[in-house]
PAPANU-416872 format. One record per residue (C-alpha): residue in three letters; x negated, y negated, z. Coordinates in steps of 0.05 Angstrom, whole numbers, plus 5000, padded with zeros to 4 digits. Example, Ala and Ser with C-alpha at 12.3 -4.5 7.8 and 13.67 -1.06 7.14 Angstrom:
2
ALA475450905156 SER472750215143 
END
This chain:
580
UNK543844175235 UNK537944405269 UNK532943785294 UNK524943815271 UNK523544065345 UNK528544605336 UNK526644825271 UNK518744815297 UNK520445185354 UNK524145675308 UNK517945805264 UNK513345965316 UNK516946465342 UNK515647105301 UNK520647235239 UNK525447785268 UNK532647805286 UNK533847745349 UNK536548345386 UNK543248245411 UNK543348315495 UNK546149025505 UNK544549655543 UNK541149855469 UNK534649775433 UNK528449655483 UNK522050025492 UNK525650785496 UNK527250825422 UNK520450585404 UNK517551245418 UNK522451555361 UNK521851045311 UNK513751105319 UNK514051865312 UNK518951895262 UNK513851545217 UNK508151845248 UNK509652565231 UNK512352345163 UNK505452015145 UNK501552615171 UNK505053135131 UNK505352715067 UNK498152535082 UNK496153245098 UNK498753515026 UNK495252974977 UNK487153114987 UNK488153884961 UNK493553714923 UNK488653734855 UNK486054504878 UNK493554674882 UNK495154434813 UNK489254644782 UNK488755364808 UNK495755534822 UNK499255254766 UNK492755184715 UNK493354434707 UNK487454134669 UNK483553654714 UNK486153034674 UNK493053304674 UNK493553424756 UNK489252814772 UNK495752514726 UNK500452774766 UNK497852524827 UNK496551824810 UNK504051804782 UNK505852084854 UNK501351584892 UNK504850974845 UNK512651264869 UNK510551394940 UNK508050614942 UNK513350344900 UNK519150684926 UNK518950224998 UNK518549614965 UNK526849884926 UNK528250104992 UNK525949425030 UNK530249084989 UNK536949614996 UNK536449575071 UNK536448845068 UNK541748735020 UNK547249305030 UNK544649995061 UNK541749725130 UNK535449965158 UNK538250545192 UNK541450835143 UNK535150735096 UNK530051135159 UNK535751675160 UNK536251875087 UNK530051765078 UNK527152295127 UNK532452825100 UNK530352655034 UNK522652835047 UNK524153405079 UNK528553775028 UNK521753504979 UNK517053865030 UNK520954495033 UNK520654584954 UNK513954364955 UNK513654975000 UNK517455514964 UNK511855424905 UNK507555694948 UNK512756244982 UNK515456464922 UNK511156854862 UNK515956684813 UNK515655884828 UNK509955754803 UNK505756054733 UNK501756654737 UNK494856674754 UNK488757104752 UNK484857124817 UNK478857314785 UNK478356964724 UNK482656314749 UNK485656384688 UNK493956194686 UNK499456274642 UNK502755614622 UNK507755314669 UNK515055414648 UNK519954804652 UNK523455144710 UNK517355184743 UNK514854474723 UNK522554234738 UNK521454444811 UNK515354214827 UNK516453494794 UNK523653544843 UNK520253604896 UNK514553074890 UNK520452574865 UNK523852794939 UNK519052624978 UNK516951974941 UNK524551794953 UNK523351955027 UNK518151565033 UNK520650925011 UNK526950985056 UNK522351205121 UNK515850585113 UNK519850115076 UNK523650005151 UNK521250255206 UNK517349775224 UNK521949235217 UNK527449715249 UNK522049805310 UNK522849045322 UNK529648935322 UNK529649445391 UNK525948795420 UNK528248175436 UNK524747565397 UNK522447075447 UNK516947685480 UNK510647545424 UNK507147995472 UNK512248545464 UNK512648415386 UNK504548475389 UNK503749115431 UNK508449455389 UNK504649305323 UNK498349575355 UNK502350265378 UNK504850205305 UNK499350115269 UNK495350635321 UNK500551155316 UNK500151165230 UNK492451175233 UNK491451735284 UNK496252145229 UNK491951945172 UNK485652375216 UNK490852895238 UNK492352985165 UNK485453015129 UNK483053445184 UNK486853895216 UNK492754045154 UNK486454095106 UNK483154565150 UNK488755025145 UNK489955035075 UNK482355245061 UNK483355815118 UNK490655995124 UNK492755885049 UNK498055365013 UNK504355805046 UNK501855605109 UNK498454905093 UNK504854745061 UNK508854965120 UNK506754555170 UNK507953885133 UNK516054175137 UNK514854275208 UNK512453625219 UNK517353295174 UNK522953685220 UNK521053355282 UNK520552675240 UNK527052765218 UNK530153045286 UNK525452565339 UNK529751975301 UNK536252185304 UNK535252375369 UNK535151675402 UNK540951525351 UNK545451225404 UNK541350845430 UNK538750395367 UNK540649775368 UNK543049705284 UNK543549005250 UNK548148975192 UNK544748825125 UNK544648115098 UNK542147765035 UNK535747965010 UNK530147454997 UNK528247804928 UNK536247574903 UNK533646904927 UNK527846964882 UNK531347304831 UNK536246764833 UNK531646214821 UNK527746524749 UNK536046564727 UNK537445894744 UNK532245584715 UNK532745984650 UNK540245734654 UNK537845004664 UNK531144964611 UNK534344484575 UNK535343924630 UNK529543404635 UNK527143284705 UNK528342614723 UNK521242184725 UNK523041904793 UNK525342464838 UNK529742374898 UNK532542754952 UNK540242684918 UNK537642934854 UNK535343574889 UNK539644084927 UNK536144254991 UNK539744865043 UNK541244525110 UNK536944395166 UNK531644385103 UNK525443935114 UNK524443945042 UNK527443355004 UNK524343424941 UNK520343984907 UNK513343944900 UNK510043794825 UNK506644514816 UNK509444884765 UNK514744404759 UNK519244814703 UNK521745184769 UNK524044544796 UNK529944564748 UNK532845134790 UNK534544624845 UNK536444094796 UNK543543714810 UNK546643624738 UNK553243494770 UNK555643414846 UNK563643604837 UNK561644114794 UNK556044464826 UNK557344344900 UNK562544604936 UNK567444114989 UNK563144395046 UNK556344225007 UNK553644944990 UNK551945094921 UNK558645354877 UNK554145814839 UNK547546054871 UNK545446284805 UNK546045634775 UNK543845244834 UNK538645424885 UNK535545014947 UNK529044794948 UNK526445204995 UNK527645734942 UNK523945484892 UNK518245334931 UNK517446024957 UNK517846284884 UNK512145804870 UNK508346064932 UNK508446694906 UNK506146634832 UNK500746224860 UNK497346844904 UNK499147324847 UNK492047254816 UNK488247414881 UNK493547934894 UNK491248254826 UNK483948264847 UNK486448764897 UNK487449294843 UNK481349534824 UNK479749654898 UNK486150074903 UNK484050474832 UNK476550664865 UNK480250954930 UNK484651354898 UNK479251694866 UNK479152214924 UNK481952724884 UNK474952734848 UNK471052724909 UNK474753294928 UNK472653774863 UNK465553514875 UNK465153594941 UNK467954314928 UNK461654504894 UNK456454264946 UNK453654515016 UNK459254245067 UNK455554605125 UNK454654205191 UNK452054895225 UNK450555555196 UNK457955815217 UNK462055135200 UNK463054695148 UNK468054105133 UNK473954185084 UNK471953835016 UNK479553495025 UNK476753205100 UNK471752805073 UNK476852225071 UNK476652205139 UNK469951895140 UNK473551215102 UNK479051245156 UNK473451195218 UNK468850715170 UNK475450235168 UNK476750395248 UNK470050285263 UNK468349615232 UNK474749335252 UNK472649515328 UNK466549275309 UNK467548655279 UNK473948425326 UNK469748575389 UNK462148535383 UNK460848125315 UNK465347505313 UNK465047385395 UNK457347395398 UNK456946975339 UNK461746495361 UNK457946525431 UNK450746365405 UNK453745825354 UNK457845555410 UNK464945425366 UNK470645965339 UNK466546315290 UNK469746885234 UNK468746975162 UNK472546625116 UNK478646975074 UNK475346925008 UNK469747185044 UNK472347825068 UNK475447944997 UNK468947824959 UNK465048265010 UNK469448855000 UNK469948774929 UNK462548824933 UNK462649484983 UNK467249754921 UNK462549674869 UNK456649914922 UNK460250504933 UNK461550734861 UNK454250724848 UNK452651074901 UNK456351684885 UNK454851634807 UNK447251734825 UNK449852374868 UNK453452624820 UNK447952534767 UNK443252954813 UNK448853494826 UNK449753584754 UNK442053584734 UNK441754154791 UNK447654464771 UNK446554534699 UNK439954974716 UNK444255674703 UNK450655424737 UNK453755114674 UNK458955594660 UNK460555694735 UNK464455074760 UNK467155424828 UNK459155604847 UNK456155284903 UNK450254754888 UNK445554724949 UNK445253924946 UNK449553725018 UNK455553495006 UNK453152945069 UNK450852495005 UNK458852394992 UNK458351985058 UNK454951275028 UNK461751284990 UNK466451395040 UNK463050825087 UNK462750265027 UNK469350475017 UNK471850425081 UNK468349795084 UNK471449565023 UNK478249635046 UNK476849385125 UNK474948805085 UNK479148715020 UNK485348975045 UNK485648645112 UNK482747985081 UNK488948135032 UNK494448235087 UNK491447585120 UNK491947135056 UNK498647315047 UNK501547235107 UNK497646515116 UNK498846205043 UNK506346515041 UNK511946115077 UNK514446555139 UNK521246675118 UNK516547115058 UNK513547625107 UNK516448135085 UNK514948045018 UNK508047985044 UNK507748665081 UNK509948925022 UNK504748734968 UNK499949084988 UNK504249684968 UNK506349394906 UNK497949374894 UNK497050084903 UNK503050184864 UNK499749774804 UNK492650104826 UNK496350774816 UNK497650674737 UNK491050314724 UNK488150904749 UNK492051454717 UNK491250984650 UNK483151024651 UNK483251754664 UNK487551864602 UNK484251414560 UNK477551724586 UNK479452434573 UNK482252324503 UNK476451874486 UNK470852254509 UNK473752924489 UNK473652814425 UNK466152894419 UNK466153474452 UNK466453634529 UNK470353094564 UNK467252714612 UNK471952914663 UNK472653634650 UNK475254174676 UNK468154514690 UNK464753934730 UNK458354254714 UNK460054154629 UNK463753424641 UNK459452814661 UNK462552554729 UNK457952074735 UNK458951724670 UNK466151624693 UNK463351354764 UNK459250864729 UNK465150614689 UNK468950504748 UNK462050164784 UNK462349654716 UNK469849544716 UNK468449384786 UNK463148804778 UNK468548544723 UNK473448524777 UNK468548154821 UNK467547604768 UNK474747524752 UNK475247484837 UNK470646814835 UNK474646524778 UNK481646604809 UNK478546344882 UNK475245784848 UNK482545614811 UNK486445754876 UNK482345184926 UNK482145244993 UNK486645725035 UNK489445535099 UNK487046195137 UNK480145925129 UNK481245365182 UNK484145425237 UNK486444765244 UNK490044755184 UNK492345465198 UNK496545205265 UNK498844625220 UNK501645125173 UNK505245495231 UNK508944945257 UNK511344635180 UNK510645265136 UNK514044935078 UNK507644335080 UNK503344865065 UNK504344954995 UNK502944294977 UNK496344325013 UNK493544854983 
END
């Protein structure tokens, strides 16, 4: 049994398995792992902002219907890692879950690609009257295939490479573990500009057989920069997977709902795993506290102490993590609408299609590359704030000075709501010019710059710098450490969520609004009312923000906001549910 010291010394070392001492693993696979994801996230990136002008004009998708499509696709690609997170863990390995997964989103990229190579792929359609015929199921069969593929991919590739990255390094180098999570983190956003830049540009100038073309390439030197360094990984075996340990405590306390909990609890009453600091569960949603209940010692514990039946008995520490994890579910929710108003770009792209995107007479920037402008607002203001802000502050205040968790969630929430109304009032003015003899003539240019579009993507990108990080920070400070990666992984399961929510309010928008007439988010973006939609987002978002003060008024304090409390929480992770 491991001593406090011991198990102290344990936690503060980072949560990864340490790589065995061999001639494998080390910093000359990390270059293959990091591309491997790299060029996987550029050429998945580089195919969603035109996505909705491929659907709509090659294969006559209403507006509704493709926007649809692509939320459903934007829900698979972030659900997908968190099923694939949990194989590698349990059974597959991570390995094995990178390698199928980047032969997977290939074969998806190449039939995304024969659409576009082959006439009889995809309906036919008038050039001149952008009028198709209606998609057959073949047709519809293939393209569905290949958007299924590459959402497959995608959760094999994300879900664990960067977990697979640090198991090439040993554990006791923080330093190491730190530089590679910069590189990491560097690597995917440089891809993210790469993709709404340059792959954009060349599916407004070359066409979709050649915009869809280089995504395969890329996704061929994902595939083959992995397996290239293949002898040279070093590849832990799978072990149990902390959502069975979860899992196993909502069965066993289903299985034991009829047991009273003893009034006076002690540590025999309670099994706890060894080398446990936890003797007795804490009184917070005490129902779960049956899980680690004792009914009877000869029958539920084996000669050697372990539990006989882990689905009938579970340790402490179990249920405790379980409880940790409802407990940050309501803030985690408050995370959704922020995910619904950034995957609106699919909109911004039809309306930016319509306005002046000059920067000189002879250029002008892809309506899919405005995006780009969220990706340097997030860059930016993380450079910003991590160098300039918080050290002068803490300089002329003369103490460790940051804003608080709560804070950064609130503020971004806020940016959120900012930026919807800022791009319902230039849509309003779009249509108002627009509608002056351009009604019937959705693909003709308004001369309003498209430059207005920018207020959004900063807020935006503000919004997430602030939401998302502030998100990724509460989790991994109110969560116990053996729950990290659980915690890298909700913020996928939010966009996942954000993904429905947001393909729900376009349906029910479209079949409401329809109804009267012209939907609101037509087809013809000169007939529809954009900004009617943008302002029901901008009010859904100041809901949001209300039900953000209620759930951090019910939560209390967090122990990232002090970092006192914060090192406290390092050294006796399990403490730190109690204390919140």
């Amino acid at each position: 049994m491991e001593t406090p010291s011991d198990e102290k010394k344990t936690m503060g070392e980072p949560l990864l398995i340490t790589a065995p001492t061999t001639s494998k693993g080390g910093f000359r696979t990390l270059p293959f792992i990091l591309a491997n994801e790299a060029f996987e996230r550029m050429a998945s990136l580089g195919l969603s902002p035109n996505m909705i002008l491929y659907l709509t004009k090659e294969y006559g998708l209403e507006t509704a219907q493709a926007a649809n499509l692509i939320f459903v696709w934007s829900a698979a690609n972030n659900f997908t890692p968190i099923i694939g997170a949990f194989l590698a863990d349990s059974c597959v390995g991570k390995y094995r879950m990178i390698g199928f997964g980047s032969i997977l989103s290939f074969l998806g990229m190449v039939l995304l690609w024969l659409t576009a190579m082959l006439p009889q792929a995809r309906p036919h359609c008038d050039q001149f009257s952008s009028i198709c015929e209606s998609p057959t199921t073949t047709q519809l069969l293939l393209l569905y295939s290949s958007f299924g593929l590459m959402s497959i991919g995608a959760g094999g590739i994300r879900s664990s490479s960067l977990a697979f990255g640090a198991d090439q390094l040993k554990r006791n180098n923080p330093e190491t573990l730190q530089s590679f999570f910069s590189w990491y983190y560097a690597s995917i956003s440089f891809s993210a500009l790469i993709a709404v830049t340059f792959i954009v540009y060349v599916q407004d100038n070359l066409g979709w057989k050649m915009g869809f073309g280089v995504p395969v390439m890329l996704m061929f030197m994902s595939s083959l920069s992995f397996y290239l360094a293949s002898p040279f990984y070093v590849k832990l075996k799978a072990r149990r997977s902390l959502f069975t340990g979860l899992a196993q405590v909502i069965v066993a306390s289903f299985r034991n709902r009829h047991i009273d909990l003893p009034s006076q609890p002690t540590k025999e009453v309670y099994y706890h795993g060894k080398g446990s600091m936890l003797h007795v569960p804490s009184e917070k949603l005490r129902f779960l506290n049956k899980a680690c209940l004792i009914k009877n010692p000869q029958q539920d514990l084996t000669s050697d102490g372990n539990a006989s039946n882990p689905w009938s008995l579970c340790t402490i520490d179990q249920a405790e993590e379980l409880k940790a994890l409802i407990r940050v579910t309501p803030i985690w929710s408050t995370g959704i609408m922020l995910s619904v108003i950034i995957a609106q770009g699919s909109f911004l792209v039809i309306q930016a299609g319509t306005m002046d995107r000059h920067i000189t007479p002879k250029f002008e920037i892809p309506a899919g590359s405005f995006g780009m402008f969220m990706i340097i607002a997030v860059i930016a203001w993380i450079a910003f704030y991590d160098r300039i802000a918080r050290p002068l502050a803490s300089k002329i205040k003369g103490k460790p000075v940051s804003l608080s968790l709560k804070q950064k969630m609130g503020i971004g929430l806020l940016c959120s709501c900012a930026s919807m109304v800022s791009v319902a009032n230039v849509e309003y003015i779009r249509r108002e010019t627009a509608i002056q003899g351009l009604s019937d003539e959705p693909q003709a240019m308004v001369y309003i710059s498209a430059l207005w579009l920018l207020p959004f993507n900063v807020l935006g990108g503000l919004a997430e710098a602030f939401t998302a990080i502030g998100h990724m920070e509460f989790f991994y400070s109110e969560l116990p450490k053996t729950m990290s990666s659980i915690a890298a992984n909700l913020l996928g399961l939010e966009a996942f969520a954000a993904s429905l929510v947001a393909s729900f309010i376009t349906s029910t928008v479209d079949d409401v609004t329809k109804k009267g007439g012209e939907s609101w988010i037509s087809s013809n973006i000169n007939k529809g009312h954009y900004d009617y939609y943008y302002w029901l987002l901008a009010g859904l978002c100041m809901l949001n923000f209300m039900y953000f003060l209620a759930c951090s008024k019910a939560y209390g304090p967090c122990q990232g906001d002090d970092e006192g409390q914060a090192q406290a929480s390092r050294k006796d992770d399990r403490e730190s549910i109690d204390d919140c």
